[in-house]
OpenMM code with the backbone's topology and positions (N, CA, C; nanometers):
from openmm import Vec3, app, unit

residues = "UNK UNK UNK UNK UNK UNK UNK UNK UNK UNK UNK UNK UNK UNK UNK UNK UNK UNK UNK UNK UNK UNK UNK UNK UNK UNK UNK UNK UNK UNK UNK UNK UNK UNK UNK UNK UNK UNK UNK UNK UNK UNK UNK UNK UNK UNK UNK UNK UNK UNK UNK UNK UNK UNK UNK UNK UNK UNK UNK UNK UNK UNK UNK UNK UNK UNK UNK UNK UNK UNK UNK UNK UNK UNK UNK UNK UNK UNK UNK UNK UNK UNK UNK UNK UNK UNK UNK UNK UNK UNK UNK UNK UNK UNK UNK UNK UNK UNK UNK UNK UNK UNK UNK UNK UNK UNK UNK UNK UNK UNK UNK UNK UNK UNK UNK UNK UNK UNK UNK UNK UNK UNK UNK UNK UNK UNK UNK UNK UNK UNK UNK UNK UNK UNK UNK UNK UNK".split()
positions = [
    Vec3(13.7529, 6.1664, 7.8355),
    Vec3(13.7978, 6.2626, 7.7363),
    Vec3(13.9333, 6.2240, 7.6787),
    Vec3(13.9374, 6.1100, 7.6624),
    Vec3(14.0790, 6.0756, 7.6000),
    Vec3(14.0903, 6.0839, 7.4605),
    Vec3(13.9808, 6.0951, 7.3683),
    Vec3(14.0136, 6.1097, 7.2207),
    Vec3(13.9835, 6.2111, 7.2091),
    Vec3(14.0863, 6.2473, 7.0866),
    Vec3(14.1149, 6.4015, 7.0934),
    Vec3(13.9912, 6.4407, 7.0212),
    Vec3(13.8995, 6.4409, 6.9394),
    Vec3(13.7785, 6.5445, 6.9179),
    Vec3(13.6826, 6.5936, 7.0384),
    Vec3(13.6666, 6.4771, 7.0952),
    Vec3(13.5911, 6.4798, 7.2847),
    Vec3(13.6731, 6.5514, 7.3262),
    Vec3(13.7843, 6.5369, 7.3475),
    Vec3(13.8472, 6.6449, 7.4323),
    Vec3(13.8997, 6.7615, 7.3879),
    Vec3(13.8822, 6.8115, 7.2780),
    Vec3(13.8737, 6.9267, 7.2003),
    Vec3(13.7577, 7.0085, 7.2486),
    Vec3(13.6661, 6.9426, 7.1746),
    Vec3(13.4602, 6.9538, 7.1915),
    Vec3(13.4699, 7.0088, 7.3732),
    Vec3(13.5428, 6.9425, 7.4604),
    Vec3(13.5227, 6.9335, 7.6112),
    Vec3(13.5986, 7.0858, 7.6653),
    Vec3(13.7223, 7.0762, 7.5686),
    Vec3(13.7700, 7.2245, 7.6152),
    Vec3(13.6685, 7.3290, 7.6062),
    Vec3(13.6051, 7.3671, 7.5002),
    Vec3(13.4862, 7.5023, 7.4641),
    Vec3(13.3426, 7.4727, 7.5591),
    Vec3(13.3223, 7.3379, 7.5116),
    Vec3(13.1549, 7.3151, 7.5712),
    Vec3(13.1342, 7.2471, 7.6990),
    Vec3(13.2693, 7.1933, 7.7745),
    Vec3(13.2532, 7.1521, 7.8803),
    Vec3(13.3645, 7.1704, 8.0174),
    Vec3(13.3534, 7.2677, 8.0107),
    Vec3(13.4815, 7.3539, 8.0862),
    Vec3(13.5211, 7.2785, 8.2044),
    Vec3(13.3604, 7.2454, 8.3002),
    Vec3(13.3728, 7.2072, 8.4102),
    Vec3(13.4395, 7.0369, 8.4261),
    Vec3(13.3862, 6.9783, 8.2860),
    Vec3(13.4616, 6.8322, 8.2687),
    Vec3(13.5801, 6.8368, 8.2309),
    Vec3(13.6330, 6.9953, 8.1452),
    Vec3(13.7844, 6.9851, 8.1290),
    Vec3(13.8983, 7.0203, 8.2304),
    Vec3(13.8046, 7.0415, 8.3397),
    Vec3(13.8979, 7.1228, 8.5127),
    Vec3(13.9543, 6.9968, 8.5714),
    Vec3(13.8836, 6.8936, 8.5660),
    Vec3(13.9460, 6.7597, 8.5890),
    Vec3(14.0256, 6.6564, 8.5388),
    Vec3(14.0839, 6.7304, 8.4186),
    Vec3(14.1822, 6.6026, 8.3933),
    Vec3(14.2700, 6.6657, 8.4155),
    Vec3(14.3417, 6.5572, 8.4235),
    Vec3(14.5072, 6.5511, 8.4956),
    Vec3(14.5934, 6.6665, 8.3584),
    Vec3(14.7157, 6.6897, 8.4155),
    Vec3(14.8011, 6.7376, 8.3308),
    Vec3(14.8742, 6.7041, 8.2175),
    Vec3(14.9159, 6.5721, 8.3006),
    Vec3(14.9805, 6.4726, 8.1912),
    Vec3(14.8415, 6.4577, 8.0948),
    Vec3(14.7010, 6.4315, 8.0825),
    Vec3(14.6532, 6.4181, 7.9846),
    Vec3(14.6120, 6.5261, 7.9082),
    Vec3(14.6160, 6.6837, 7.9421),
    Vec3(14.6116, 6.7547, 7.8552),
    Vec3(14.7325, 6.7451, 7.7515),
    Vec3(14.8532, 6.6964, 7.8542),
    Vec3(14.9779, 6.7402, 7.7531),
    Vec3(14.9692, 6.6304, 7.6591),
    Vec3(14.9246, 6.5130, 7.6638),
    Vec3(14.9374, 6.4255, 7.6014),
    Vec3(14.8524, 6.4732, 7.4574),
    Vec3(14.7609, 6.5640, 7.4372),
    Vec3(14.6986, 6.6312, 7.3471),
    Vec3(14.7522, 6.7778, 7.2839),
    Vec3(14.8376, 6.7694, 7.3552),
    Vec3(14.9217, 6.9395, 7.3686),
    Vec3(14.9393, 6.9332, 7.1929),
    Vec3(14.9823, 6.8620, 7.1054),
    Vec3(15.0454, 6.8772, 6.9245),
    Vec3(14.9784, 6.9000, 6.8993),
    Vec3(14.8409, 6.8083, 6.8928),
    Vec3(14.6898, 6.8335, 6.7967),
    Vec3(14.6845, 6.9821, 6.7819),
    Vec3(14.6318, 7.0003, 6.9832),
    Vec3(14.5611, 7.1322, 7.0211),
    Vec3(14.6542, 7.2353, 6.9412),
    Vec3(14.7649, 7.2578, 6.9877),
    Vec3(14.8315, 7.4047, 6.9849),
    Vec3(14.8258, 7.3482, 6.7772),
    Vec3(14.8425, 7.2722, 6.7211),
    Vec3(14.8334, 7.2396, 6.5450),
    Vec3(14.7162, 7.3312, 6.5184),
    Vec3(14.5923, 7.2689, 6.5751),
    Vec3(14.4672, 7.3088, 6.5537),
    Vec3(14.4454, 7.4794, 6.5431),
    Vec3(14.4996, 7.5080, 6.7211),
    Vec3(14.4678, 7.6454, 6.7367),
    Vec3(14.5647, 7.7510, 6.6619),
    Vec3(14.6789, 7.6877, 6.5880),
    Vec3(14.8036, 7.7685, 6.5130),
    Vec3(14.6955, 7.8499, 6.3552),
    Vec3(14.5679, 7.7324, 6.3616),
    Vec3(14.4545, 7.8078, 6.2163),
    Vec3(14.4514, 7.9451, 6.2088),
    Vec3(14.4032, 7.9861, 6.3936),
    Vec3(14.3317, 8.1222, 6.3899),
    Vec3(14.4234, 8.1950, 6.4837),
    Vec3(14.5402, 8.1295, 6.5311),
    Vec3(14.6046, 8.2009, 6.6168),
    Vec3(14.7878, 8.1358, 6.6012),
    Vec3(14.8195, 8.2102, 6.5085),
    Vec3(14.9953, 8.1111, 6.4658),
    Vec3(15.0519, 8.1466, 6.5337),
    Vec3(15.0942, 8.3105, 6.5678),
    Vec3(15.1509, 8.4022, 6.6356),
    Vec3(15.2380, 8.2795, 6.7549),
    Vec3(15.0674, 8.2452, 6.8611),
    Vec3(15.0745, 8.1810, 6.9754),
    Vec3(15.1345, 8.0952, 6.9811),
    Vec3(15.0664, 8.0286, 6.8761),
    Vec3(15.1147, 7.8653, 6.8698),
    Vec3(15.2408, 7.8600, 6.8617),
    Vec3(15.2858, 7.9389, 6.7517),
    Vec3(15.4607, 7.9367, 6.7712),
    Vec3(15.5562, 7.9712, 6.9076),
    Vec3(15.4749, 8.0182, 6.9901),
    Vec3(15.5412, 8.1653, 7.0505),
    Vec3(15.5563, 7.9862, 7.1635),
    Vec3(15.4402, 7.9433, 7.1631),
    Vec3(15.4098, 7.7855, 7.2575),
    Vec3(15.5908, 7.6618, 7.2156),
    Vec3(15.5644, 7.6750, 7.0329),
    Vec3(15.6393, 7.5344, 7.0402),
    Vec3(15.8291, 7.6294, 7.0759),
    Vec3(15.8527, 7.7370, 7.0298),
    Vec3(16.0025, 7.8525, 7.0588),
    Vec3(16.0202, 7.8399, 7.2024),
    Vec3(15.9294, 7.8271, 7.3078),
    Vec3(15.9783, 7.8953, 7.4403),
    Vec3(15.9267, 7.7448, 7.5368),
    Vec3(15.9485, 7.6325, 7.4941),
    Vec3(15.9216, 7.5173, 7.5094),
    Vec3(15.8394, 7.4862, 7.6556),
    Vec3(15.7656, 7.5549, 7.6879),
    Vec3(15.6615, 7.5760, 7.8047),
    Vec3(15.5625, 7.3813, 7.8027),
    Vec3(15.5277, 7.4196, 7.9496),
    Vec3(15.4946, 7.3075, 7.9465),
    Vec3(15.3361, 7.2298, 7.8445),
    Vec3(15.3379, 7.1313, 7.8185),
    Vec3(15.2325, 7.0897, 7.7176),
    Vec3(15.0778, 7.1246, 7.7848),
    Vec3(15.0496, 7.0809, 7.9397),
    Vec3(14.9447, 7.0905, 7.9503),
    Vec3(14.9230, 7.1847, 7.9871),
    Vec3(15.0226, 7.3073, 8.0668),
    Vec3(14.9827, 7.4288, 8.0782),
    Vec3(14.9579, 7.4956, 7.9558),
    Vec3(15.0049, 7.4922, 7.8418),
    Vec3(15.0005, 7.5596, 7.7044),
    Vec3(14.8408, 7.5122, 7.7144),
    Vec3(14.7967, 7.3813, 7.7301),
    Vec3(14.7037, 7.3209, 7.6622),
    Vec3(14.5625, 7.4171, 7.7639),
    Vec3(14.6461, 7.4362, 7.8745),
    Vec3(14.5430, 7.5091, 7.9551),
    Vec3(14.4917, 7.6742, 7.9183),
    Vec3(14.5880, 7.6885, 7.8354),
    Vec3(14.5543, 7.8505, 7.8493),
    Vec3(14.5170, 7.8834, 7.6871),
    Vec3(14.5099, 7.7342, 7.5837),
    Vec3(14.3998, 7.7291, 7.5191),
    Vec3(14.2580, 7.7418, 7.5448),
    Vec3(14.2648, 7.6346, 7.6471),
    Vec3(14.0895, 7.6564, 7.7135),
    Vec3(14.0597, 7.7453, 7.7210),
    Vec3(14.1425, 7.8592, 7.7995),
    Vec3(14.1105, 7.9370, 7.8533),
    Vec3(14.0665, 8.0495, 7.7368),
    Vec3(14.1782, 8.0455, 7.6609),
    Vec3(14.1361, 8.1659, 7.5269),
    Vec3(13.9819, 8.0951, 7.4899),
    Vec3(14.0207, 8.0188, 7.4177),
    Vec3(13.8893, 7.9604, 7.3401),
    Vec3(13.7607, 7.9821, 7.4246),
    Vec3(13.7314, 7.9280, 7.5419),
    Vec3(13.6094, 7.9178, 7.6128),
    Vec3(13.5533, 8.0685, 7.6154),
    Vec3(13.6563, 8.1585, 7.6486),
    Vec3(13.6189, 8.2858, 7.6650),
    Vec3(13.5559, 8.3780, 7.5236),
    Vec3(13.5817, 8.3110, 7.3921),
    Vec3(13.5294, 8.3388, 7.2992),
    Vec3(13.4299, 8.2642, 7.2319),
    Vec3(13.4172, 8.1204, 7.2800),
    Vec3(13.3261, 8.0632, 7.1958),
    Vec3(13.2566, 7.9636, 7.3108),
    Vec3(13.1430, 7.9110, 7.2443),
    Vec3(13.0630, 7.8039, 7.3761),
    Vec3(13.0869, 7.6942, 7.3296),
    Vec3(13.0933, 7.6913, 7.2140),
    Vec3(13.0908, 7.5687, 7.1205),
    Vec3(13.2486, 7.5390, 7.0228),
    Vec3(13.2720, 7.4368, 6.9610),
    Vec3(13.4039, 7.4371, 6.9007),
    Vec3(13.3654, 7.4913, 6.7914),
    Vec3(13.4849, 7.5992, 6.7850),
    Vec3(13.4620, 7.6860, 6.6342),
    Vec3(13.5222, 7.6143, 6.4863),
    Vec3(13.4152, 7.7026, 6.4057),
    Vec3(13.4034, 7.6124, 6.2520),
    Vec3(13.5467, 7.6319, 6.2425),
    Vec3(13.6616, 7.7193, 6.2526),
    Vec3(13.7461, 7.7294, 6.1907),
    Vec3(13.8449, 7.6100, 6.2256),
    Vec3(13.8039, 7.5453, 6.3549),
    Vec3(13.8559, 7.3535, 6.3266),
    Vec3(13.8440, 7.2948, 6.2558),
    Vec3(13.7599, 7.3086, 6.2135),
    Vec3(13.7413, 7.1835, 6.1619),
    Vec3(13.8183, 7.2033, 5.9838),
    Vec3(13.8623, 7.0924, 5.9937),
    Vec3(13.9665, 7.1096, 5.8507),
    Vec3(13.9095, 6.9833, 5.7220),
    Vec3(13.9759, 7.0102, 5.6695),
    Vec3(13.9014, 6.9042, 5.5312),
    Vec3(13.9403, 6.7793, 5.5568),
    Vec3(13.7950, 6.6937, 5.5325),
    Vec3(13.7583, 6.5136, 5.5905),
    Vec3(13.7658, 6.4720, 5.4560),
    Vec3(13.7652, 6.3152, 5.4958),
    Vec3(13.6723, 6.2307, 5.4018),
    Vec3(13.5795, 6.2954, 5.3438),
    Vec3(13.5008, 6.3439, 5.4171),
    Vec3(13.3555, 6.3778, 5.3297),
    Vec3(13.3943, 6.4660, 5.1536),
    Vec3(13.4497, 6.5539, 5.2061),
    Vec3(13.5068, 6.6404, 5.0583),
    Vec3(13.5838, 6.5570, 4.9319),
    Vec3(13.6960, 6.4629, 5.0165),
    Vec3(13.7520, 6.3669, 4.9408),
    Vec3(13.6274, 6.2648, 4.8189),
    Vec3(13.5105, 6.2263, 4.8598),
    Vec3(13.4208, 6.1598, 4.8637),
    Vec3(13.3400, 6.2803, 4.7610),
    Vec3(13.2978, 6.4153, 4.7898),
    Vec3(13.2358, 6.4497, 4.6770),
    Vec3(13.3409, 6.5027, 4.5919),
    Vec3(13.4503, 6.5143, 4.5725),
    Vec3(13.5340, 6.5170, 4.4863),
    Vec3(13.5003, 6.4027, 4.3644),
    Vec3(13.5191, 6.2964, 4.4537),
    Vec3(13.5457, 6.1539, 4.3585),
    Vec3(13.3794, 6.1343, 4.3046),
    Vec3(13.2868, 6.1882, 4.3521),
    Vec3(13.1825, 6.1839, 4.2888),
    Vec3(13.1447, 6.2968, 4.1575),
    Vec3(13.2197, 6.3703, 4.1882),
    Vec3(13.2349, 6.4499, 4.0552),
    Vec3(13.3118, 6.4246, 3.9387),
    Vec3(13.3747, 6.3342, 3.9336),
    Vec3(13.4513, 6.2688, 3.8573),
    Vec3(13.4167, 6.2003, 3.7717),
    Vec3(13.4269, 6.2393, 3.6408),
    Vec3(13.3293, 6.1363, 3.4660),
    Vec3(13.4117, 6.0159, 3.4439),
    Vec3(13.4767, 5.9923, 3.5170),
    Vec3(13.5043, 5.8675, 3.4637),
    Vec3(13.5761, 5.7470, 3.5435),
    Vec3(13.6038, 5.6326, 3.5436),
    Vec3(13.6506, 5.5233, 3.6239),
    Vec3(13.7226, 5.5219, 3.7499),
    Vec3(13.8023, 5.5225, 3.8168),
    Vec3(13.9350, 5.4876, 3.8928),
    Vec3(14.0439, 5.4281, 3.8103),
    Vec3(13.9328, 5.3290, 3.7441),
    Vec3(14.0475, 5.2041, 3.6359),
    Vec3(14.0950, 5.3393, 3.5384),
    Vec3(14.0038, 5.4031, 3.4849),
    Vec3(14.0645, 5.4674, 3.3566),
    Vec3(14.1295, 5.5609, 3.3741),
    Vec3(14.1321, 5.6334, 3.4986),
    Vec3(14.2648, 5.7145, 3.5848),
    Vec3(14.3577, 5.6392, 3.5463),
    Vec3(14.3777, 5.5465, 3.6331),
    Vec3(14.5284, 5.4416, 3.6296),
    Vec3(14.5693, 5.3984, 3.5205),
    Vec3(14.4650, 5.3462, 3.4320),
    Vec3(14.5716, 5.3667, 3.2618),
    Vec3(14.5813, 5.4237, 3.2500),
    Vec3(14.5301, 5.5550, 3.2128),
    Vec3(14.5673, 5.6797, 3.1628),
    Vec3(14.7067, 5.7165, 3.1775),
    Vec3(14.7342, 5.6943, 3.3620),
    Vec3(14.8552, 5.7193, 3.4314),
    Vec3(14.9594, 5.6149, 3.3512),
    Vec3(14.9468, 5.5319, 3.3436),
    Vec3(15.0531, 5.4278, 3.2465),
    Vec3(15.0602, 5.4412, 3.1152),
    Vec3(14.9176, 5.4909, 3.0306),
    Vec3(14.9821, 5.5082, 2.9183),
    Vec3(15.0824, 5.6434, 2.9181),
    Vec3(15.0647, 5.7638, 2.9793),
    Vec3(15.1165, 5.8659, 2.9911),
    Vec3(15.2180, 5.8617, 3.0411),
    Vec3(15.2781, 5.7983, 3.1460),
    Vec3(15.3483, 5.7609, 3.2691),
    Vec3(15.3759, 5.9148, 3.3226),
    Vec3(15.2565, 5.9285, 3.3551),
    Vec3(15.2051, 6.0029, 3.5044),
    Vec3(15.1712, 5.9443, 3.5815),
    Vec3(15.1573, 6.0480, 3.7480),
    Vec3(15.1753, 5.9986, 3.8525),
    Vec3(15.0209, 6.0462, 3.8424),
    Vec3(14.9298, 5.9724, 3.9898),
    Vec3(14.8338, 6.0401, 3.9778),
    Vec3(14.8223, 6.1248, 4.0325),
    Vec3(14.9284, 6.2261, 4.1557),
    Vec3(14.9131, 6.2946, 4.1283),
    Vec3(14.9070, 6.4239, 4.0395),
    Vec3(14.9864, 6.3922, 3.9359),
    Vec3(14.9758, 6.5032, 3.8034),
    Vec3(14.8938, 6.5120, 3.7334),
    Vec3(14.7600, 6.4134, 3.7530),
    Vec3(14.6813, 6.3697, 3.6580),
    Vec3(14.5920, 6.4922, 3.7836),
    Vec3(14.5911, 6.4099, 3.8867),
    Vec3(14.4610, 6.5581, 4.0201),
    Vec3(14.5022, 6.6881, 3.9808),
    Vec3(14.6455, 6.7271, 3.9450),
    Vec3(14.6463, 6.8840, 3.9085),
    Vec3(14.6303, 6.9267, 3.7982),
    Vec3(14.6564, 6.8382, 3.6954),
    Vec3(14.5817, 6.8301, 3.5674),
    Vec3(14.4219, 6.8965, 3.5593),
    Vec3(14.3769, 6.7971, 3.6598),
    Vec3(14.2059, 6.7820, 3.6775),
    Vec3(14.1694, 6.9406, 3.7314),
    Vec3(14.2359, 6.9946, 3.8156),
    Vec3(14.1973, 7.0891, 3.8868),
    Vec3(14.2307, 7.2075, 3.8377),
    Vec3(14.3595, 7.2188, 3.7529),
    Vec3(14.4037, 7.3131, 3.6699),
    Vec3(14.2887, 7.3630, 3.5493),
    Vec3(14.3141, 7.2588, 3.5043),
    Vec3(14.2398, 7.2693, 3.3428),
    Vec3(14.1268, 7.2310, 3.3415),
    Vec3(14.0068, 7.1846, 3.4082),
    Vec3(13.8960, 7.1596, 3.4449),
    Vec3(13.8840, 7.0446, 3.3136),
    Vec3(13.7408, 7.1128, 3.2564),
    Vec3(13.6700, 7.0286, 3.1954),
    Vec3(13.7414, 7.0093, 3.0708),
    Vec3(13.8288, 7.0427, 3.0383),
    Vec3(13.9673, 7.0143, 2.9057),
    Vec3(14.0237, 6.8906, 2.9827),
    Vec3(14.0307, 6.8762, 3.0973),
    Vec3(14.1202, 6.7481, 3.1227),
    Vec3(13.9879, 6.6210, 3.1435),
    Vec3(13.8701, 6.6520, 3.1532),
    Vec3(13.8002, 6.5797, 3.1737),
    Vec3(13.7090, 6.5575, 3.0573),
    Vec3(13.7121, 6.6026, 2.9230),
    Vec3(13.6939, 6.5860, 2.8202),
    Vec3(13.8375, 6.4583, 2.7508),
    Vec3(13.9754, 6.4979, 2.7956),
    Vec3(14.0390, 6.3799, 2.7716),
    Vec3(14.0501, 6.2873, 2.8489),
    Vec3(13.9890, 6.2705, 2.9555),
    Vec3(13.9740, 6.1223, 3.0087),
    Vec3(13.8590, 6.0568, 2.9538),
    Vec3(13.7501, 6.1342, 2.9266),
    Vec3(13.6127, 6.0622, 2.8593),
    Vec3(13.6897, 5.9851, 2.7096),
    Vec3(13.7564, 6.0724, 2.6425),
    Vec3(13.7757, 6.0521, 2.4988),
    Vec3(13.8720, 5.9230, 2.5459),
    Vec3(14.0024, 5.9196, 2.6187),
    Vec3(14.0459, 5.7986, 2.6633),
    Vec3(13.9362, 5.7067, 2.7011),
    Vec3(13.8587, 5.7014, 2.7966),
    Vec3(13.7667, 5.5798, 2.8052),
    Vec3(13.7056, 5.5305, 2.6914),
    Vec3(13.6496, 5.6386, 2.5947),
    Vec3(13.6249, 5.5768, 2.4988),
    Vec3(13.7010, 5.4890, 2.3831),
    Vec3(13.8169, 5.5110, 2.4251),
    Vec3(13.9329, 5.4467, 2.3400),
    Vec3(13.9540, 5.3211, 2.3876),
    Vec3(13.9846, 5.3074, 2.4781),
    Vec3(13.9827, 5.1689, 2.5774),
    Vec3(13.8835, 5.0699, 2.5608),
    Vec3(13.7381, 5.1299, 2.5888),
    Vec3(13.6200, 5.0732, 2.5652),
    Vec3(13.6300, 4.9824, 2.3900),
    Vec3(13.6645, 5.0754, 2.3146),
    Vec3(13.6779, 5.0446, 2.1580),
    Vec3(13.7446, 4.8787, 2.1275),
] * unit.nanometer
topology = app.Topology()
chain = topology.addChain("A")
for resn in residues:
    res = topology.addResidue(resn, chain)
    for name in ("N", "CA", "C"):
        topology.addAtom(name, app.Element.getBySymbol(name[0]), res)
């Protein structure tokens, strides 16, 4: 259970495999965990990093909350992947390349060009088409 999703997954669904590791290796997971569990419970988490208690006992009396409410690791872990990044960029009408000029002829960053995109929807994505087509020309 040394990588932290296994040993996340091991706190809720495998209690009896999480009674055996050592201390030092809960604490060694102690940031993730108490990061993770600060989603649905900040209060704690803070109350954990203010009163500087030890890492793997903190990390223990996660288990302990969590197991007692859930069997399985709850959805509210899981936070935004690759995967979203990925259908983002598949929703996207037009190049990578024609992002990055765009960004130079404008001299924008890209990120101003993503809040652009997300702000103003299909107005900003009507002027990247009309740019590609300019380029293309």
């Amino acid at each position: 259970m040394s990588d932290l999703f296994d040993f996340i997954n091991g706190m809720v669904a495998k209690p009896e495999e999480f009674r055996k590791t050592k201390m030092h290796e809960r604490g060694k997971h102690f940031f993730m965990v108490n990061r993770l569990c600060s989603i649905q419970f900040p209060l704690q988490a803070s109350y954990f990093n203010h009163i500087k208690i030890h890492p793997g006992q903190a990390v223990t009396f996660w288990q302990q909350l969590l197991s007692a409410k859930w069997n399985r690791t709850p959805g509210w872990m899981y936070v935004k992947t690759r995967k979203e990044r990925e259908q983002k960029k598949a929703l996207q009408p037009v190049s990578e390349e024609t992002i990055r000029r765009y960004c130079e002829v404008h001299k924008l960053s890209r990120r101003q060009v993503d809040d652009a995109i997300e702000i103003l929807g299909e107005r900003m994505h009507e002027d990247l088409k009309n740019f590609e087509q300019l380029i293309q020309q």
